[in-house]
C-alpha positions as CSV (number, residue, x, y, z in Angstrom):
1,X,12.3,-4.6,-22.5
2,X,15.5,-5.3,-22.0
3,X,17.6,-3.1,-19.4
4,X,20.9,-4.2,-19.9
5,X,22.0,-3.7,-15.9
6,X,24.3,-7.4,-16.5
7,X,27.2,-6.4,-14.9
8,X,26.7,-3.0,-13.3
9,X,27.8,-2.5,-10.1
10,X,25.0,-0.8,-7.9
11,X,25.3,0.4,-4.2
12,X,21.8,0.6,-2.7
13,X,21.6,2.4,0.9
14,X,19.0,1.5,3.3
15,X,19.0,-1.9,1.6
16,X,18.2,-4.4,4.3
17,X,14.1,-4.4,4.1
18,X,11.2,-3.1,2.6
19,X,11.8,-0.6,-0.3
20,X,15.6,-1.2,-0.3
21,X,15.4,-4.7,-0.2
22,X,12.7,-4.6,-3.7
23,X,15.6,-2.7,-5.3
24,X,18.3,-5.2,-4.3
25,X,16.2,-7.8,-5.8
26,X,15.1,-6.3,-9.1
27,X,18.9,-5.3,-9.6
28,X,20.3,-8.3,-9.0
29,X,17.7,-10.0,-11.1
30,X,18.7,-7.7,-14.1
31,X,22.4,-9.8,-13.7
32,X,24.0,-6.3,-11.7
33,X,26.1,-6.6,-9.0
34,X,24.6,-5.9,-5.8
35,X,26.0,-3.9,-2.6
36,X,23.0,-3.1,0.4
37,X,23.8,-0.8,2.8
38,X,21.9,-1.0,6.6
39,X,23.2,-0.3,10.1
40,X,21.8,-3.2,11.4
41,X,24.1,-6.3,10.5
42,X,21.9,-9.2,11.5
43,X,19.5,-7.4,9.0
44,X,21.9,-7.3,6.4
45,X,22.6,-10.9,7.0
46,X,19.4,-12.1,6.7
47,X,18.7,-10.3,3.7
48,X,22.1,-11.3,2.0
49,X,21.2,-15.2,3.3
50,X,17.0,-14.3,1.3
51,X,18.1,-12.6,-1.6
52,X,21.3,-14.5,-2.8
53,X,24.5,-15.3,-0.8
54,X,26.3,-13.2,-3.7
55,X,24.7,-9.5,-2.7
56,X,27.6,-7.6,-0.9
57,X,26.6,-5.9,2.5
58,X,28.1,-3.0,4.1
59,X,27.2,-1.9,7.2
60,X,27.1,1.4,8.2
61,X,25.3,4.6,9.6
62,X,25.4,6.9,7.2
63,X,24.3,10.0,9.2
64,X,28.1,10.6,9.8
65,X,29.7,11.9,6.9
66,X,33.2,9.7,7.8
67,X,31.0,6.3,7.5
68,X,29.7,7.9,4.4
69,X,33.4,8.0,2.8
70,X,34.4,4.5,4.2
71,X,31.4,3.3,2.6
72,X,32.0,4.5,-1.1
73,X,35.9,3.3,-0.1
74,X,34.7,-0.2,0.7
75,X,32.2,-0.6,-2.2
76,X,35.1,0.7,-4.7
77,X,37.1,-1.8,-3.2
78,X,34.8,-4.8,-3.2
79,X,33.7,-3.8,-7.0
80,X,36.4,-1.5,-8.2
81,X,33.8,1.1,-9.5
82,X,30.5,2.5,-8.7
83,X,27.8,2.8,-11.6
84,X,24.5,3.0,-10.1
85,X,23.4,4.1,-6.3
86,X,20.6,4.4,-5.3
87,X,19.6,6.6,-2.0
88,X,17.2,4.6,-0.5
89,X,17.5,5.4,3.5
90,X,15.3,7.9,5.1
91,X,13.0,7.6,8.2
92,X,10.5,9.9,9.6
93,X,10.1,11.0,13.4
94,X,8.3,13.8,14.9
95,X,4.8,14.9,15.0
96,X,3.2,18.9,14.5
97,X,6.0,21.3,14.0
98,X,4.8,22.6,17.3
99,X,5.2,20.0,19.1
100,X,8.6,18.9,17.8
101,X,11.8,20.0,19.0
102,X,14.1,21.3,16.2
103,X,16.6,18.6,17.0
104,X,14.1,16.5,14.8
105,X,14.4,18.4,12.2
106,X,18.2,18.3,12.1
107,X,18.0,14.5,12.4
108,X,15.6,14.4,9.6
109,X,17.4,16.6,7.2
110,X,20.5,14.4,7.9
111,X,19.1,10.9,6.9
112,X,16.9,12.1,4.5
113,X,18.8,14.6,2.7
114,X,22.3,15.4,3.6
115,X,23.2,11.7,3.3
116,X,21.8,11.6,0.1
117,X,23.6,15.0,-1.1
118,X,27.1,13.6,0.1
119,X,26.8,9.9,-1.3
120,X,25.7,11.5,-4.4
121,X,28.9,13.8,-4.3
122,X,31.1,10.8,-3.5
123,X,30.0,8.7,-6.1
124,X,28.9,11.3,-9.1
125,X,33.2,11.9,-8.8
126,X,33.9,8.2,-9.7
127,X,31.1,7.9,-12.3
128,X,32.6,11.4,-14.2
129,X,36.1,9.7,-14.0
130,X,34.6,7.0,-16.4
131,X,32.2,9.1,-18.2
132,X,28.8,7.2,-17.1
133,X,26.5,6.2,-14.3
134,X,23.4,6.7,-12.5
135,X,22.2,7.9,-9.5
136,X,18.1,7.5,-8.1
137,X,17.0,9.2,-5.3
138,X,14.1,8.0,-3.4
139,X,11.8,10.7,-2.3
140,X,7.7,10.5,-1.2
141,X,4.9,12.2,-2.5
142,X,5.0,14.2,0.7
143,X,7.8,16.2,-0.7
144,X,5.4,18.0,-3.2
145,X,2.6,17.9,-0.5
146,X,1.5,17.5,2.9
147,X,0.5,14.1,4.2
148,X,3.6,12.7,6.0
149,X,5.0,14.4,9.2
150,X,6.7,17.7,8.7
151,X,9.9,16.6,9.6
152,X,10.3,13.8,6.8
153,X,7.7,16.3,4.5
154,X,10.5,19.0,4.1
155,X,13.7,16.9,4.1
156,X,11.9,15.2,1.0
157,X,10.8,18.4,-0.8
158,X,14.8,19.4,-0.3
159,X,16.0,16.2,-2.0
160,X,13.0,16.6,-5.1
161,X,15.2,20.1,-5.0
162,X,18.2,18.6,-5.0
163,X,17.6,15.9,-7.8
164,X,16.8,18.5,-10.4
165,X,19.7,20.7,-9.6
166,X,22.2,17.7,-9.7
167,X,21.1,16.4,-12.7
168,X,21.5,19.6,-14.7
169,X,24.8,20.0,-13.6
170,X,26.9,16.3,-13.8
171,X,24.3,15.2,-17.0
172,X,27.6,16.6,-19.7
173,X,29.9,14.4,-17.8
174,X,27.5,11.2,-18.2
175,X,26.2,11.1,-15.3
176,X,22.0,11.0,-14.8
177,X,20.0,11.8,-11.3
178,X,16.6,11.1,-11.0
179,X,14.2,10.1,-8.5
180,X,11.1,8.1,-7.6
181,X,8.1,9.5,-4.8
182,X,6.3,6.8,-3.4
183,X,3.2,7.3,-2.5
184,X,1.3,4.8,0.9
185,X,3.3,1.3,-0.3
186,X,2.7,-1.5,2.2
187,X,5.3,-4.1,3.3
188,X,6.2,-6.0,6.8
189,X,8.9,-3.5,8.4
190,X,6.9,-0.4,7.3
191,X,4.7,2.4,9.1
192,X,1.5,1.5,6.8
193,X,1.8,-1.8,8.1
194,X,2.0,-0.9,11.6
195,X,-0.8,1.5,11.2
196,X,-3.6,-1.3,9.4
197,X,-2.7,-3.9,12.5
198,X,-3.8,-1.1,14.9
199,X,-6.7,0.4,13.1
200,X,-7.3,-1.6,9.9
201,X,-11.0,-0.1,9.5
202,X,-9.5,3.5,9.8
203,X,-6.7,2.6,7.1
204,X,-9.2,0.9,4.7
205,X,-11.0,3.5,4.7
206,X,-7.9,5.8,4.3
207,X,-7.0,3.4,1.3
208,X,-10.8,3.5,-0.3
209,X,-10.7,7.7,-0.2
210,X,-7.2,8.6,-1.1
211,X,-5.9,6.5,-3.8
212,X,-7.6,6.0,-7.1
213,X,-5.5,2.6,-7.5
214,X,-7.8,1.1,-5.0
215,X,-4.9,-0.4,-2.5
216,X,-1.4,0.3,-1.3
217,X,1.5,0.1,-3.8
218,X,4.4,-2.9,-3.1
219,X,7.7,-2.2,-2.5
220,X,8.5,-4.3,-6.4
221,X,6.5,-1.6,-8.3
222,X,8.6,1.1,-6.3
223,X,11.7,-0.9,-7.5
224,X,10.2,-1.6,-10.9
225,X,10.7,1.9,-11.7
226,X,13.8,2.5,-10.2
227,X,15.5,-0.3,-12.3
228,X,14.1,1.7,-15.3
229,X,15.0,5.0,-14.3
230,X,18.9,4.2,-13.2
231,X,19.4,1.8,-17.1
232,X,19.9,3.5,-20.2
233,X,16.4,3.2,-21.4
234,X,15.8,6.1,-19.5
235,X,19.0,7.8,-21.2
236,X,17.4,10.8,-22.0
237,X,15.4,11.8,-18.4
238,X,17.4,13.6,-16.4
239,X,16.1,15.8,-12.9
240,X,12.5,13.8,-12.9
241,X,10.9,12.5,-10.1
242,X,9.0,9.5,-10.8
243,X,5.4,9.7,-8.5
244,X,4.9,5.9,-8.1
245,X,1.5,6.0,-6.1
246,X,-1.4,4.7,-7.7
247,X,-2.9,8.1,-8.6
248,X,-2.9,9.1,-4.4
249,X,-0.6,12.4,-5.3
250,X,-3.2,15.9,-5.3
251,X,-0.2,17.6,-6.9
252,X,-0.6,17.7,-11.2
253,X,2.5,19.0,-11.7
């Protein structure tokens, strides 16, 4: 099937590993023109120096709503327009509500979802200008459910929340949001990975009783649908979120 993403100039946040760097990947293999965003610059280097030399990094914290305006400056001035982003960043802390202090929460809400909201905002105004574009949010499972720490659990649900009500209001002016849930995916840099070195009979186990697939999703069939969601063969879904998790999901709606 062919996407047609030649050309297209997407900004992917949180861009440096894992997830992020499967979307860079399958984006730039589709011919778009890639921008990853990280706060770690030797990160971003090394991803730049894996992926391909001609990947644009930014480098920036985007839990501070100024570095989130410079960035949309800098990308619209590196490709003179924006028509995909993907919000990729997030990060989970915490552990029972109890036990975490509500400063936690706050930090959550800000990576996960407020950064999110304002890119969104930022760039949803340059794609209306020219009457197109595409925005993917990347949520979890654990926004529909509990699984995942409460912290990360409820700034997920907000942004599942947030992509509908977006989409239904910029979709007349071109513009499409949608997003994609992951369910348990495995890679290098991530907490699943962490979790089988330490305990890998307790995390088999986990993988044999919770997901019908059999095994833990890869980071390329989390970008796999992304791709497809953010191109205009998806021209006609708008507010969905994509569960991309093997079958682990208990939700059915």
């Amino acid at each position: 099937m062919e996407l047609n993403l030649k050309g297209l100039n997407v900004l992917i946040t949180g861009g440096s590993k894992g997830i992020g760097k499967a979307i860079a990947s399958a984006f730039y293999y589709e011919g778009a023109n890639v921008g990853i965003c990280a706060r770690n610059r030797d990160e971003l280097e090394e991803t730049k120096a894996e992926l391909n030399n001609n990947i644009a990094i930014f480098e920036a914290d985007i839990t501070d709503d100024r570095k989130r305006v410079q960035l949309i400056d800098s990308f619209l001035l590196e490709f003179g327009s924006i028509d995909i982003l993907v919000n990729n960043a997030g990060g989970s802390s915490g552990t029972t509500i109890m036990e975490t202090d509500v400063y936690q929460f706050q930090k959550a809400m800000e990576l996960n979802f407020y950064s999110a909201v304002h890119l969104s905002q930022l760039a949803a105004k340059e794609m209306q200008e020219k009457g197109s574009g595409s925005i993917v949010n990347i949520s979890s499972i654990f926004g529909r459910e509990s699984g995942g720490k409460p912290t990360y659990n409820n700034a997920k649900a907000a942004l599942i929340s947030f992509t509908k009500a977006m989409a239904d209001e910029v979709i007349q002016s071109g513009v499409r949001v949608n997003g994609v849930a992951p369910g348990a995916i495995l890679h290098p840099t991530g907490n699943w990975q962490k979790r089988l070195d330490e305990n890998p009979e307790k995390i088999n186990a986990f993988v044999e009783s919770e997901i019908p697939g059999g095994r833990f999703g890869t980071p390329k069939e989390v970008a796999d649908a992304v791709v497809f969601l953010a191109s205009e063969r998806a021209s006609w879904i708008s507010g969905a979120t994509l569960n991309v998790d093997g079958g682990q999901s208990k939700s059915n709606f």
